[in-house]
N, CA and C atoms as an extended XYZ file, in Angstrom:
438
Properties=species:S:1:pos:R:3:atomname:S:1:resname:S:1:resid:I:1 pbc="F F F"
N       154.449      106.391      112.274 N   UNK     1
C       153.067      106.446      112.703 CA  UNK     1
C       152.163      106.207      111.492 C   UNK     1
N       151.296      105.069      111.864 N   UNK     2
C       149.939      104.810      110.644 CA  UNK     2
C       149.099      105.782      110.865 C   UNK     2
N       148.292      106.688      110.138 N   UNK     3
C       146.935      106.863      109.785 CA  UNK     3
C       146.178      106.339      109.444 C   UNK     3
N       145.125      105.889      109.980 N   UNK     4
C       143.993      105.622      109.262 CA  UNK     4
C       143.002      105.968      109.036 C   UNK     4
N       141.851      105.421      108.113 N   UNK     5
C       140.503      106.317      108.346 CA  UNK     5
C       139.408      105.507      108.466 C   UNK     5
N       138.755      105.796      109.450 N   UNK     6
C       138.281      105.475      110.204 CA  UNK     6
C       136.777      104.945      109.346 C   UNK     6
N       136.115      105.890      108.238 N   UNK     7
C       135.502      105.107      107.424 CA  UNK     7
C       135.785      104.141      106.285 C   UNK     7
N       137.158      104.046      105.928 N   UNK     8
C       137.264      103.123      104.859 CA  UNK     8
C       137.819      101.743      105.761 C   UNK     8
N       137.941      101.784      107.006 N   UNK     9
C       137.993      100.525      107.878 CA  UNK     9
C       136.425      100.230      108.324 C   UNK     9
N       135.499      101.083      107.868 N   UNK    10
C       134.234      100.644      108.788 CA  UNK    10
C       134.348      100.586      109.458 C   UNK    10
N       134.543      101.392      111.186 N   UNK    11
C       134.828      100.996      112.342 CA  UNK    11
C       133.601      102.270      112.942 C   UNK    11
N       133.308      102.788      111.839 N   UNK    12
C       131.792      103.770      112.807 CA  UNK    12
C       130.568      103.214      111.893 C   UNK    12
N       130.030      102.925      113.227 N   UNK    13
C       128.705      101.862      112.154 CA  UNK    13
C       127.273      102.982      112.078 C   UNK    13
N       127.397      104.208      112.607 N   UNK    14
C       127.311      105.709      112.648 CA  UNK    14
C       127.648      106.180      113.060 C   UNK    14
N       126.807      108.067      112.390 N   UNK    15
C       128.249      109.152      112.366 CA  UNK    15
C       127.812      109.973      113.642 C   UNK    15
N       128.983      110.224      113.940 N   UNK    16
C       129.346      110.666      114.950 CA  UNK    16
C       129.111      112.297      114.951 C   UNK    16
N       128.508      112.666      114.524 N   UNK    17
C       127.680      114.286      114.216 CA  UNK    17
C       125.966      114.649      115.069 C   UNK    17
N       126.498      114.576      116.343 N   UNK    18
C       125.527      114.841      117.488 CA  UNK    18
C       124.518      115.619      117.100 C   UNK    18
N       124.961      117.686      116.868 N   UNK    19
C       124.316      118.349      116.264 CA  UNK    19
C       125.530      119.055      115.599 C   UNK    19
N       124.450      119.935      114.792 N   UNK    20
C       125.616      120.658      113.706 CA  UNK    20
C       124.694      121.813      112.918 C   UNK    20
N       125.429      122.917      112.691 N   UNK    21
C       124.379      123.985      112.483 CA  UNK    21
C       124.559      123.278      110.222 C   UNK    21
N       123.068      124.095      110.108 N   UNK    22
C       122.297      124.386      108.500 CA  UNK    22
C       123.592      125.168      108.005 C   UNK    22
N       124.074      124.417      106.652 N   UNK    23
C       124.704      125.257      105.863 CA  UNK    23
C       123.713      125.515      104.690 C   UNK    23
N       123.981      127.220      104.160 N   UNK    24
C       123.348      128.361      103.442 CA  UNK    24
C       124.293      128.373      102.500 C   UNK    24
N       123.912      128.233      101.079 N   UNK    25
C       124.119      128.295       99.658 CA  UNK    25
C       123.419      129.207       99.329 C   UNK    25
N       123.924      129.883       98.035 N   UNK    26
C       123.429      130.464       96.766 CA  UNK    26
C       123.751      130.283       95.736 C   UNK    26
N       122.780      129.858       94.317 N   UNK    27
C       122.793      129.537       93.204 CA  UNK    27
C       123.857      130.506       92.502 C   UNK    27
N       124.867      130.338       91.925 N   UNK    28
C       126.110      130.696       90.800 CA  UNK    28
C       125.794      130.680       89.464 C   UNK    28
N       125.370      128.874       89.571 N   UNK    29
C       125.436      128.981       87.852 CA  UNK    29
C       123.967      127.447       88.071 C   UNK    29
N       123.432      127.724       86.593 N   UNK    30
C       122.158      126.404       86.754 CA  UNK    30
C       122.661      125.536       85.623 C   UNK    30
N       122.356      124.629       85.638 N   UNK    31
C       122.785      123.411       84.655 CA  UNK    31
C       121.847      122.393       84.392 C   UNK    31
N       122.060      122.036       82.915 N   UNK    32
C       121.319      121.775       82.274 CA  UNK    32
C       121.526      119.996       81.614 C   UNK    32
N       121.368      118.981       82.506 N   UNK    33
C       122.039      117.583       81.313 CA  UNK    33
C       121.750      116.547       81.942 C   UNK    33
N       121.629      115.446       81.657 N   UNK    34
C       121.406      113.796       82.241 CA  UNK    34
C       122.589      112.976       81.719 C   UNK    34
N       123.100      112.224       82.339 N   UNK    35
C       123.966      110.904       82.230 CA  UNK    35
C       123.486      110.012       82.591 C   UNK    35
N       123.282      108.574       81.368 N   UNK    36
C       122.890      107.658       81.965 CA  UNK    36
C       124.628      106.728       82.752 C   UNK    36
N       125.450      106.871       82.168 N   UNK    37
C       126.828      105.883       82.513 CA  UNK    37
C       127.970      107.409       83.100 C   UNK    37
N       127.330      108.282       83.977 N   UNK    38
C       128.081      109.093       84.341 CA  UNK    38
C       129.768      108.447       85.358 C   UNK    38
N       129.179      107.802       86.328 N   UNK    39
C       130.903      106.794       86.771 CA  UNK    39
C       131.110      108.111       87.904 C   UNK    39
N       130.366      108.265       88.421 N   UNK    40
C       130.474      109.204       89.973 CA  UNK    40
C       131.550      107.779       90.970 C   UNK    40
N       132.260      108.126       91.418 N   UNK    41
C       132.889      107.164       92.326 CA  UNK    41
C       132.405      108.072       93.736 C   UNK    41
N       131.614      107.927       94.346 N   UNK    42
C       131.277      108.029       96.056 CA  UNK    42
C       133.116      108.141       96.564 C   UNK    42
N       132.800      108.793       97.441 N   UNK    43
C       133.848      108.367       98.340 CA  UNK    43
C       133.064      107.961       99.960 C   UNK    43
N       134.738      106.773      100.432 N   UNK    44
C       134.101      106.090      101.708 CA  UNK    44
C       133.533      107.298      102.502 C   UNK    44
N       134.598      108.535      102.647 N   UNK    45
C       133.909      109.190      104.283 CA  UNK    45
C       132.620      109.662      104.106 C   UNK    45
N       131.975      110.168      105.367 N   UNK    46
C       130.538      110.349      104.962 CA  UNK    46
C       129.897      111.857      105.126 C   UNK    46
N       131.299      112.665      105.514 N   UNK    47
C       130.954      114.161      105.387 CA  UNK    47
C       132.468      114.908      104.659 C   UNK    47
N       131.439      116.096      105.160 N   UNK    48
C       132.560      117.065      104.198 CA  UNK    48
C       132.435      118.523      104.985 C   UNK    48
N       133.880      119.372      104.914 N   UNK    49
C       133.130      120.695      105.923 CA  UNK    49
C       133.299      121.521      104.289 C   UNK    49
N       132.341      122.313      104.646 N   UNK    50
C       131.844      123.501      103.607 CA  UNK    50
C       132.353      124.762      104.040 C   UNK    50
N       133.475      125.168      103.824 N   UNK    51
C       134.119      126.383      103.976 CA  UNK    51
C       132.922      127.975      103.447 C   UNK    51
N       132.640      129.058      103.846 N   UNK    52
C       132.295      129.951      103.149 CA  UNK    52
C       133.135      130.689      101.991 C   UNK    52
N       132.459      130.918      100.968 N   UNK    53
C       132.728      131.342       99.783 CA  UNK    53
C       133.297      129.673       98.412 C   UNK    53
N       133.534      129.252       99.234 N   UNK    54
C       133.457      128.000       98.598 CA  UNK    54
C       132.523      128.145       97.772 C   UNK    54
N       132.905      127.231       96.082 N   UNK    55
C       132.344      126.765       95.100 CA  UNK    55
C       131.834      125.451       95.096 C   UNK    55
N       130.679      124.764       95.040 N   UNK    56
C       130.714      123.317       94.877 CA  UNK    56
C       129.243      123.047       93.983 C   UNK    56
N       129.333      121.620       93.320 N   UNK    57
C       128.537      121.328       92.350 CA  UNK    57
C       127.227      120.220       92.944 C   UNK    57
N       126.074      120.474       92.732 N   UNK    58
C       125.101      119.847       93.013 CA  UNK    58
C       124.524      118.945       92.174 C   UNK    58
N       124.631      117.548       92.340 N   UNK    59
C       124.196      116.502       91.150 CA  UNK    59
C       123.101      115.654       91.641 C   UNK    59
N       122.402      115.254       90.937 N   UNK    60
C       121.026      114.596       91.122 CA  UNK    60
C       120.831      112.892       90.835 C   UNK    60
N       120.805      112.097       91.423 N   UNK    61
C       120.574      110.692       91.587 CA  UNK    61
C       119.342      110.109       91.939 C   UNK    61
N       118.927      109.094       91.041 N   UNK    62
C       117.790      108.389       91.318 CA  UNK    62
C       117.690      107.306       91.737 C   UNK    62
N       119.305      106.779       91.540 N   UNK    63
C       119.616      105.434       91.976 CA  UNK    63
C       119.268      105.065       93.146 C   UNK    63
N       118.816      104.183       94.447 N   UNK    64
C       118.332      103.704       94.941 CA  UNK    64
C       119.535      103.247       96.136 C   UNK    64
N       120.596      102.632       95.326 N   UNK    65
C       121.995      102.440       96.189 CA  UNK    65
C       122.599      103.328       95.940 C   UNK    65
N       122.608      104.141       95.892 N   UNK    66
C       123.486      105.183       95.782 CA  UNK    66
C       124.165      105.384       97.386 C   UNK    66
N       125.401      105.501       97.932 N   UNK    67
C       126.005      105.771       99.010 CA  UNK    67
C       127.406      105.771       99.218 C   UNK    67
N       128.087      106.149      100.177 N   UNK    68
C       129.668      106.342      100.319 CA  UNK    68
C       130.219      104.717       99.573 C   UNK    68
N       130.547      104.829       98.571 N   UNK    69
C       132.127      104.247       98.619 CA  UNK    69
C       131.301      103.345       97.061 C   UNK    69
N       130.166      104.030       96.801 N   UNK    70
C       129.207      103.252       95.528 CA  UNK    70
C       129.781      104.004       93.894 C   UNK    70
N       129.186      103.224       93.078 N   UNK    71
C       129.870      103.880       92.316 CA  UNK    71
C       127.927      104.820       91.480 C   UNK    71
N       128.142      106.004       90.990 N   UNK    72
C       126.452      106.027       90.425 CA  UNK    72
C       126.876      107.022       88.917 C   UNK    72
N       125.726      106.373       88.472 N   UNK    73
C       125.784      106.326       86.891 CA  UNK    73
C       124.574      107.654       86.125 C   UNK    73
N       123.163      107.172       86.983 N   UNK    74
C       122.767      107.883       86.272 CA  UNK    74
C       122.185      109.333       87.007 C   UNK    74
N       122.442      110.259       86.436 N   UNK    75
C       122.590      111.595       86.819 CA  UNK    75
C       121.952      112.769       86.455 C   UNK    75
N       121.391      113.462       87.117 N   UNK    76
C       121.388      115.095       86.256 CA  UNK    76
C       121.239      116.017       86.847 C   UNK    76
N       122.130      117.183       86.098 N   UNK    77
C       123.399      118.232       86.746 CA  UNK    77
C       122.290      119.425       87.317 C   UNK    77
N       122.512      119.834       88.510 N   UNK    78
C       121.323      120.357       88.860 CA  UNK    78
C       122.610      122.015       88.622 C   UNK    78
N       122.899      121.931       90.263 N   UNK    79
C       123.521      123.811       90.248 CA  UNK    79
C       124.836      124.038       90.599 C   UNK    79
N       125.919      124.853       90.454 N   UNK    80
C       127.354      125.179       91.399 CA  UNK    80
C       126.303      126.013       92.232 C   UNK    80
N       126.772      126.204       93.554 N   UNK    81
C       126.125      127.188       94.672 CA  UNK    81
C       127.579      127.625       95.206 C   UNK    81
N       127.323      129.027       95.752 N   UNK    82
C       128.766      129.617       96.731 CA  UNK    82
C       127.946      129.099       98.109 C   UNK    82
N       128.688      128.427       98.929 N   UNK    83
C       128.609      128.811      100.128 CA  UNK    83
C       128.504      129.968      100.883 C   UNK    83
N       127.487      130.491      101.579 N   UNK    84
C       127.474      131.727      102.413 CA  UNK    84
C       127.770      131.784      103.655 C   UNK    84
N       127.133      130.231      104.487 N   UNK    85
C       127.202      129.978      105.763 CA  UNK    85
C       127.634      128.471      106.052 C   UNK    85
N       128.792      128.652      106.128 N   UNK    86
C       129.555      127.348      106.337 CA  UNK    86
C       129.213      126.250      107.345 C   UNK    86
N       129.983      125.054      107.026 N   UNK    87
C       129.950      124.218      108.518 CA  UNK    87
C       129.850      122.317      107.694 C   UNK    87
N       129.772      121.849      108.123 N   UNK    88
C       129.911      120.379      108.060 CA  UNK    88
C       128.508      119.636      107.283 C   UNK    88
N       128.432      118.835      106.006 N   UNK    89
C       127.390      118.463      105.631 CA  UNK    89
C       127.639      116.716      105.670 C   UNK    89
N       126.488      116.376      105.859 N   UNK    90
C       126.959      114.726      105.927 CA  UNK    90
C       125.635      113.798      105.229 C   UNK    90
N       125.907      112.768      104.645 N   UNK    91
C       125.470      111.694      104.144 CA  UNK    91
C       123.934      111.535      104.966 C   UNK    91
N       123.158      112.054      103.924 N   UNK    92
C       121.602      111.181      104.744 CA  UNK    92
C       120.964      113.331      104.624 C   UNK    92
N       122.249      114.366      104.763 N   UNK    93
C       121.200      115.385      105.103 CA  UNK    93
C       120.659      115.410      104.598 C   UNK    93
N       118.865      116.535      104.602 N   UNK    94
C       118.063      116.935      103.653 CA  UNK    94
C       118.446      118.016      102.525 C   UNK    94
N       118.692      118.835      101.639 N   UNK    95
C       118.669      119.597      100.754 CA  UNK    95
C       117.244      119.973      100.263 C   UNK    95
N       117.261      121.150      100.040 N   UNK    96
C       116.485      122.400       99.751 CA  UNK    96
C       116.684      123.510       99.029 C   UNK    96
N       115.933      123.832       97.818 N   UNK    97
C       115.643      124.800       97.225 CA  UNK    97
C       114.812      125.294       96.892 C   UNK    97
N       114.869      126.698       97.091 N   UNK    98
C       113.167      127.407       97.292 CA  UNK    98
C       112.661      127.055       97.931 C   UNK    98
N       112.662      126.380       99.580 N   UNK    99
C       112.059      125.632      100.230 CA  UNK    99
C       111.366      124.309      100.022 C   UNK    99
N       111.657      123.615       99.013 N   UNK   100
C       111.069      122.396       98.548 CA  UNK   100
C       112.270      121.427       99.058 C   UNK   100
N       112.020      119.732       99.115 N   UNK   101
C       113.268      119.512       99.341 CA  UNK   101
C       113.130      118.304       98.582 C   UNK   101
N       114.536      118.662       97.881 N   UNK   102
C       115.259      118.199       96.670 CA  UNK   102
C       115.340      116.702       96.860 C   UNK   102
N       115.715      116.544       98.396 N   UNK   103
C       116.605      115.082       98.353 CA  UNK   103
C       117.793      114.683       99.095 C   UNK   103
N       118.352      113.480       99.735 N   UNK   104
C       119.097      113.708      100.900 CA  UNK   104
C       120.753      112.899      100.320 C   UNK   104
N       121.434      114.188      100.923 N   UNK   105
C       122.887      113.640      100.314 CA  UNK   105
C       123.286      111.897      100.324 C   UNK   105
N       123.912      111.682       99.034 N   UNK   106
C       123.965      110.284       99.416 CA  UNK   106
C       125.230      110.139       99.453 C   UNK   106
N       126.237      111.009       98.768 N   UNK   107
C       127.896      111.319       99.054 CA  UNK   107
C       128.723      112.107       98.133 C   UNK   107
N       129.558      111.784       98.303 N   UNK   108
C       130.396      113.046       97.829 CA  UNK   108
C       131.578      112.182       96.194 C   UNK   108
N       131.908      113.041       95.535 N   UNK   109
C       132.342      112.467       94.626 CA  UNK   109
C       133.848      113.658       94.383 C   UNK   109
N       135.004      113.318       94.273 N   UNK   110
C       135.903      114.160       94.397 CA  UNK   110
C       136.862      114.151       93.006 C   UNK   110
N       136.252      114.008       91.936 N   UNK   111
C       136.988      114.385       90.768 CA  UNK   111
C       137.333      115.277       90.412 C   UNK   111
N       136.501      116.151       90.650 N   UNK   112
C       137.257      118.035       90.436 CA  UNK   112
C       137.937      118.223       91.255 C   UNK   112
N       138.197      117.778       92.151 N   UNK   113
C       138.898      118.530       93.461 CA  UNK   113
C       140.406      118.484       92.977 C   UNK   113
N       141.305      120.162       93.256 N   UNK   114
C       140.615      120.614       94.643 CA  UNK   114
C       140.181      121.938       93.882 C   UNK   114
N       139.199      122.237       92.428 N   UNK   115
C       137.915      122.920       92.193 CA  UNK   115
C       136.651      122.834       92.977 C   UNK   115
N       136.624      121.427       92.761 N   UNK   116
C       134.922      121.763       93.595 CA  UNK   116
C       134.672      120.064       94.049 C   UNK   116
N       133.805      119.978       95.049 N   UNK   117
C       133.187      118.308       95.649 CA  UNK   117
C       132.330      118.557       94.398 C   UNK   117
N       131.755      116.981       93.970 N   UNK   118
C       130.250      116.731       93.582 CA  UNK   118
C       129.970      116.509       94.677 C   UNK   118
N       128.553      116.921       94.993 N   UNK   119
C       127.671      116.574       96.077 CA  UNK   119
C       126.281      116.090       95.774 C   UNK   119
N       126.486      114.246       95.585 N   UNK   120
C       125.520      113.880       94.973 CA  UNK   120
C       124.547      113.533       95.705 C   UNK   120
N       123.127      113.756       95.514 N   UNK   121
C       121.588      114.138       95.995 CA  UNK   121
C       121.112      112.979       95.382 C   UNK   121
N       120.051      112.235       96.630 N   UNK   122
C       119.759      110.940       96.313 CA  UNK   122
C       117.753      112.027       96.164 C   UNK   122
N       117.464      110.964       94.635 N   UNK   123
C       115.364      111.687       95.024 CA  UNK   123
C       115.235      111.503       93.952 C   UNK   123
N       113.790      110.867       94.208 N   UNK   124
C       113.005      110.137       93.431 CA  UNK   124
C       112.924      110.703       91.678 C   UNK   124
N       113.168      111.754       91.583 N   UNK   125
C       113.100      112.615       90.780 CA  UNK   125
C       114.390      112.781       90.062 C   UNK   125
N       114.752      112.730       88.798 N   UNK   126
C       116.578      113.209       88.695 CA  UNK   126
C       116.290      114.472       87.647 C   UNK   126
N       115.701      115.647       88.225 N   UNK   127
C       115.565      116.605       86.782 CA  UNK   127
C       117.019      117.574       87.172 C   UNK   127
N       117.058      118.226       86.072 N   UNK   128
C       118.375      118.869       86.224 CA  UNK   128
C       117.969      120.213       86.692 C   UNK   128
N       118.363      121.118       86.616 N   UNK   129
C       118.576      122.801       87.208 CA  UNK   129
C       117.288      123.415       86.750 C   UNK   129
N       117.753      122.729       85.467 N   UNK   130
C       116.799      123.820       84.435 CA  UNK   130
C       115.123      123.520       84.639 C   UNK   130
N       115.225      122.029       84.764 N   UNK   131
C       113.754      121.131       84.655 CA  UNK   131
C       113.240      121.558       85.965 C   UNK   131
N       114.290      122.041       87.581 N   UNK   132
C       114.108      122.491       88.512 CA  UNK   132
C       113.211      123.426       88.789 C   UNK   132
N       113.328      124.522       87.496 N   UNK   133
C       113.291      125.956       87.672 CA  UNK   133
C       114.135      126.662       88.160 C   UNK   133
N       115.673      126.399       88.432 N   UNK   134
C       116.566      126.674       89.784 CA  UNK   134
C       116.810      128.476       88.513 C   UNK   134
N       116.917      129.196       89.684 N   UNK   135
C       117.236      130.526       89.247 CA  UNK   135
C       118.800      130.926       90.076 C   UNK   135
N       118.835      131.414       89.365 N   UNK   136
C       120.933      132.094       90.143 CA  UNK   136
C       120.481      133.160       91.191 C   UNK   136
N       121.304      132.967       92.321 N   UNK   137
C       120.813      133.568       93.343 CA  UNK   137
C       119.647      132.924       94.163 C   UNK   137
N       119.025      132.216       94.269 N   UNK   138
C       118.400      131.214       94.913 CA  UNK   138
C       118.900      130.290       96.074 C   UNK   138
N       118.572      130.478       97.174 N   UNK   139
C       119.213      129.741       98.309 CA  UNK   139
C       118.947      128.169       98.351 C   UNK   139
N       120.115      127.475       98.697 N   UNK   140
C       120.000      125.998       98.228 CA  UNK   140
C       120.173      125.985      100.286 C   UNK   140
N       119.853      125.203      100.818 N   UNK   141
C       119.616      124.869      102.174 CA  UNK   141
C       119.951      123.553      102.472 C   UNK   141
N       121.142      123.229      103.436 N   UNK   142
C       121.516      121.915      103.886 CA  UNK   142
C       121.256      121.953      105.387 C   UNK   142
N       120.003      121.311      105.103 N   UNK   143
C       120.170      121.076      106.658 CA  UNK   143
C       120.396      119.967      107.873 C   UNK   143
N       120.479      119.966      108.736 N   UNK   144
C       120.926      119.116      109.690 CA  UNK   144
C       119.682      118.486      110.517 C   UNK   144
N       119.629      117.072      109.885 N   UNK   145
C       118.209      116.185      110.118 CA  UNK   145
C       117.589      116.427      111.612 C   UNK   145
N       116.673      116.179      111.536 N   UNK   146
C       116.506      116.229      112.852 CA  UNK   146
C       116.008      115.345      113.766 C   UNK   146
């Protein structure tokens, strides 16, 4: 029996995520840095489920193409957040901290794994954690577009 997947054949020309509840973060650790030739490799699929208590890293993109299966360079390292309230995040959501919003996932990058996803954030802006103001303990908010 073949497997395949279903986004690296392109065969969903969109995603198939009807509705889906807001996953709830909290700030761990804040970070502080820019890459201009960082070499994020996207991956094709276009979500990811977010287990609770989960660790994962929040990175910042200004690039313009930035998306599944792209490669992006220039960067800066915003926060790790624990997951509090789990569930499925996908390509295009909005992100939020402190109620402001950051910027909408543009994909996922899986070099740490299986430590942690990058979860790279497409916005106009690429400041890092610190340039954020991001404080530890601070709720980071994914929510489900509407």
């Amino acid at each position: 029996m073949t497997l395949s997947d279903p986004y690296a054949k392109n065969m969903l020309k969109i995603h198939p995520y009807a509705k889906k509840k807001d996953v709830v973060g909290e700030l761990v650790a804040i970070l502080d840095g820019r890459l201009e030739q960082r070499g994020l490799q996207l991956i094709k699929p276009i979500s990811r489920a977010l287990a609770v208590n989960e660790i994962h890293e929040i990175i910042m993109t200004d690039e313009d193409d930035s998306k599944p299966g792209s490669e992006v360079n220039r960067i800066a390292y915003l926060a790790f957040f624990e997951v509090k309230g789990g569930g499925v995040v996908v390509t295009g959501d909005p992100v939020y901290l402190k109620g402001k919003l950051l910027g909408h996932i543009a994909g996922f990058d899986e070099t740490h794994m299986p430590n942690h996803i990058n979860i790279v954030i497409h916005s106009k802006e690429r400041l890092s954690g610190i340039h954020q103001g991001a404080e530890i303990g601070q709720q980071l908010l994914i929510k489900s577009p509407d």
